[in-house]
Structure formats: structure tokens, C-alpha cells
C-alpha positions as a Python dict, from the first residue, in 0.01 Angstrom:
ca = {
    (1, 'X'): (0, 0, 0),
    (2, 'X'): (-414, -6, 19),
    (3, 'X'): (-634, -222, -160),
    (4, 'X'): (-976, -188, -283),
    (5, 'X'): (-1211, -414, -273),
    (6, 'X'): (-1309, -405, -623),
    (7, 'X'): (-900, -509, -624),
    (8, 'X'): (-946, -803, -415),
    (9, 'X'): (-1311, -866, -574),
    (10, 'X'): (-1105, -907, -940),
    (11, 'X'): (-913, -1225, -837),
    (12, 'X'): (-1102, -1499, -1127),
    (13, 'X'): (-1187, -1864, -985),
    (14, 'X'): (-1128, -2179, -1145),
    (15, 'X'): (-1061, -2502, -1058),
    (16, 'X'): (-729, -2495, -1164),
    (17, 'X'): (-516, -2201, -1173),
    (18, 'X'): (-163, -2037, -1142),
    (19, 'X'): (-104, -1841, -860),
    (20, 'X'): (194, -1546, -856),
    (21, 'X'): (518, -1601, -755),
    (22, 'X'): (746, -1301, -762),
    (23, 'X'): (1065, -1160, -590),
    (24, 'X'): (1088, -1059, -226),
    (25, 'X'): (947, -685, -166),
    (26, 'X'): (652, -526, 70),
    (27, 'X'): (521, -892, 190),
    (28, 'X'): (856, -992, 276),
    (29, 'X'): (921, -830, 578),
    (30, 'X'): (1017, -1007, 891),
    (31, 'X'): (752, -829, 1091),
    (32, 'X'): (532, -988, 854),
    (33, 'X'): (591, -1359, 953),
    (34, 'X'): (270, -1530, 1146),
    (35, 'X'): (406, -1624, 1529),
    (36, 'X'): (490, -1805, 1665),
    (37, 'X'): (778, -1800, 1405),
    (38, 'X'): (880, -2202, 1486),
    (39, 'X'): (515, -2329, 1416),
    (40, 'X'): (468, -2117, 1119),
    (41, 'X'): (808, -2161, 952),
    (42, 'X'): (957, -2530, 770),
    (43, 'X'): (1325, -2622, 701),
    (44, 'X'): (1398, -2886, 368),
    (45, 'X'): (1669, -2980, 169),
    (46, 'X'): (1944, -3006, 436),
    (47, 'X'): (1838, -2651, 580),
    (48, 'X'): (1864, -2491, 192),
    (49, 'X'): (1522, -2437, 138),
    (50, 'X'): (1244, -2244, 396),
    (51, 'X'): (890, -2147, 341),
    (52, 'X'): (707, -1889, 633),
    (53, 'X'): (359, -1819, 623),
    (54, 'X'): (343, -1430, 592),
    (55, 'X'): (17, -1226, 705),
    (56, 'X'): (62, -846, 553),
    (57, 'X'): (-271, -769, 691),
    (58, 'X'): (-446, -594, 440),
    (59, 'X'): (-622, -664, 172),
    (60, 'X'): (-851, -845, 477),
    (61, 'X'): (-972, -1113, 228),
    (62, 'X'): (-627, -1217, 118),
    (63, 'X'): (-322, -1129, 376),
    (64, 'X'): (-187, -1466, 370),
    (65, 'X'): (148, -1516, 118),
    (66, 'X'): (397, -1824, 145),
    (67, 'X'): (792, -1721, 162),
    (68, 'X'): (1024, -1916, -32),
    (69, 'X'): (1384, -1918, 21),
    (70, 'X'): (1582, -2134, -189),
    (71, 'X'): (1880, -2205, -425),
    (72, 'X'): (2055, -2091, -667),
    (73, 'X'): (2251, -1881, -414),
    (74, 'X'): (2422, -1551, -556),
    (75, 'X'): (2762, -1456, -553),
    (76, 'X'): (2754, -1333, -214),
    (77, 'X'): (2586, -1663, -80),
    (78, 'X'): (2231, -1562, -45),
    (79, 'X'): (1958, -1784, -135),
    (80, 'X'): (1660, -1648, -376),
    (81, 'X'): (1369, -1479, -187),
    (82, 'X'): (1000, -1534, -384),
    (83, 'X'): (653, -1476, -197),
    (84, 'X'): (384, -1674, -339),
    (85, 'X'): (1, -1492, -331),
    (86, 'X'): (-314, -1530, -580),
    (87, 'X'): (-205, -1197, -824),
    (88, 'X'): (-82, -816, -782),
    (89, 'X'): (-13, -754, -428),
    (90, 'X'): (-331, -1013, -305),
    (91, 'X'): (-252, -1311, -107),
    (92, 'X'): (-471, -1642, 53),
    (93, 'X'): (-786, -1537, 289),
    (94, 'X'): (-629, -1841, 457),
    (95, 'X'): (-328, -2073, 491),
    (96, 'X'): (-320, -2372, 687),
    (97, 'X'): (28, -2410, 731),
    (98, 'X'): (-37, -2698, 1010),
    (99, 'X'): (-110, -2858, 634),
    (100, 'X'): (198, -2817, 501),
    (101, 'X'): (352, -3144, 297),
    (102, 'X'): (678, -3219, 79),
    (103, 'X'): (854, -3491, -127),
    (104, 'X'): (1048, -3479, -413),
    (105, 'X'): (1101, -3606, -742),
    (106, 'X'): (1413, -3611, -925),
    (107, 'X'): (1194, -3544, -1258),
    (108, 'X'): (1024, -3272, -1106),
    (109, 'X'): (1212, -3143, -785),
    (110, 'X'): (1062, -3060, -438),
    (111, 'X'): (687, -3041, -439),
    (112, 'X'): (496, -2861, -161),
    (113, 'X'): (106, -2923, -133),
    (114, 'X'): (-74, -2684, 182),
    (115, 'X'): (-411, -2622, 242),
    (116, 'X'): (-566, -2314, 129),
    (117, 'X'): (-881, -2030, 159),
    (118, 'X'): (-926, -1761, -139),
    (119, 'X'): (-1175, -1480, -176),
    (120, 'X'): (-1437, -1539, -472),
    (121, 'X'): (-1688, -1280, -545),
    (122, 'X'): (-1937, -1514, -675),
    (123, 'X'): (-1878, -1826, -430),
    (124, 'X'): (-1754, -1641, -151),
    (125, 'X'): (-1482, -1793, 24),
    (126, 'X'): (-1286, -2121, -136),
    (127, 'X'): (-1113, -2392, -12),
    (128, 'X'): (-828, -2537, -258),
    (129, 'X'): (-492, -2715, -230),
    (130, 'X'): (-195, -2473, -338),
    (131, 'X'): (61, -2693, -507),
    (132, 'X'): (432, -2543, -495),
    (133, 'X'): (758, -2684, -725),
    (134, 'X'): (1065, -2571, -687),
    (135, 'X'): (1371, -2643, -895),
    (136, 'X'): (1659, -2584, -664),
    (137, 'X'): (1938, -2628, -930),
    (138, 'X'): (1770, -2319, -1194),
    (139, 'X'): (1496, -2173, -943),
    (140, 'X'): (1284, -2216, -1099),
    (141, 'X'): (983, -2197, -860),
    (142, 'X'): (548, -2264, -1042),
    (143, 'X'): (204, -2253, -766),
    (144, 'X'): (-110, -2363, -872),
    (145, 'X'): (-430, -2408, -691),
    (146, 'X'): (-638, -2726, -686),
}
């Protein structure tokens, strides 16, 4: 899939905003994950829950997504698969994944808070912190950038 930059150049900052989390496809692939594979990947919940920092290369100003894999498991006993990115196909410019922090709340669930770059027309590059949730009993899995 190609991007243009007018594509990449469309992604809206604010200082608050959700970013899009949607079901494994194209940025999922294994070829995908940033090596080495043990420094870029994190194990929670008893082994249950992994997110890898992906790079899919192109669009150049935002190849970095986040994989989630998670509960609810389906009837064959595989966990869901998400990728989290900024919108439509366009991911982080950067992703320090050296960041990466979690803790949970019963109210709320496991939270994930990682250091982040995205591409701004106006301001150029950005420097935010993307703030994961995830619900392991419905799945329910929100991102927003701070």
C-alpha cells in the first residue's frame, strides 16, 4: 500500500487526541516487528497480554504502530490482535519503546503510557505521550496522545 504525502500531511494535531486502534491486517506482519525482537517486544498479565513495536516502513513520517495481543481469547484459543497508529493506515514518526510503562487499575484495567514522535504539517515533528487501556475481560482496547 503507498501513501502520499498529502495522506500523511492530513493527520490534525491537538493536544489531546484519539489515536486508531483496529484489527490485525498489513502492519501486522511478523517481518514487520523492529529487532531485535526481545528489546522491542513486552510480556504482562501472566504472559496474556504483548505489545511489539512494528515499523511498516512507509509512510516515512509515520511507520511506527504498537501490536496488541490480548484477551478475550476465541473459541480456538487465540488472543485478539489490534495495531495501534495515528489514523488510516499512518502510524508514529517515532516510538520509544525503551519508554514503555504499565500498571493497572481494577476501575480502569491495564494502562500503558510510551513515549511518542508524530508528523505535523504546521509544527513539524511532535513529541507526545501515547496512553493505551486495555480491558482484558471485554477488549475493549482506547489510545490517546498527550
Amino acid at each position: 500500500m503507498r501513501w502520499t504525502l498529502g495522506a500523511v500531511l492530513s493527520v490534525v494535531m491537538s493536544p489531546v487526541w484519539a489515536q486508531e486502534v483496529v484489527d490485525c491486517d498489513w502492519h501486522a506482519r511478523a517481518d514487520a516487528i523492529v529487532e531485535p525482537w526481545e528489546v522491542n517486544t513486552r510480556r504482562f498479565a501472566g504472559g496474556d497480554v504483548r505489545l511489539a513495536l512494528l515499523d511498516t516502513i512507509e509512510p516515512a513520517a509515520g511507520a511506527f504502530h504498537i501490536l496488541v495481543l490480548s484477551p478475550p481469547y476465541d473459541e480456538l484459543g487465540g488472543r485478539q490482535c489490534k495495531t495501534i497508529g495515528v489514523s488510516a493506515g499512518v502510524g508514529f514518526s517515532g516510538a520509544g519503546f525503551e519508554t514503555l510503562t504499565a500498571r493497572y487499575d481494577p476501575a480502569v484495567g491495564l494502562s500503558f503510557a510510551m513515549e511518542v514522535t508524530t508528523y505535523d504539517p504546521e509544527y513539524e515533528f511532535l513529541s507526545g505521550t501515547l496512553i493505551i487501556t486495555l480491558n482484558q475481560a471485554t477488549g475493549a482496547i482506547e489510545a490517546m496522545l498527550e
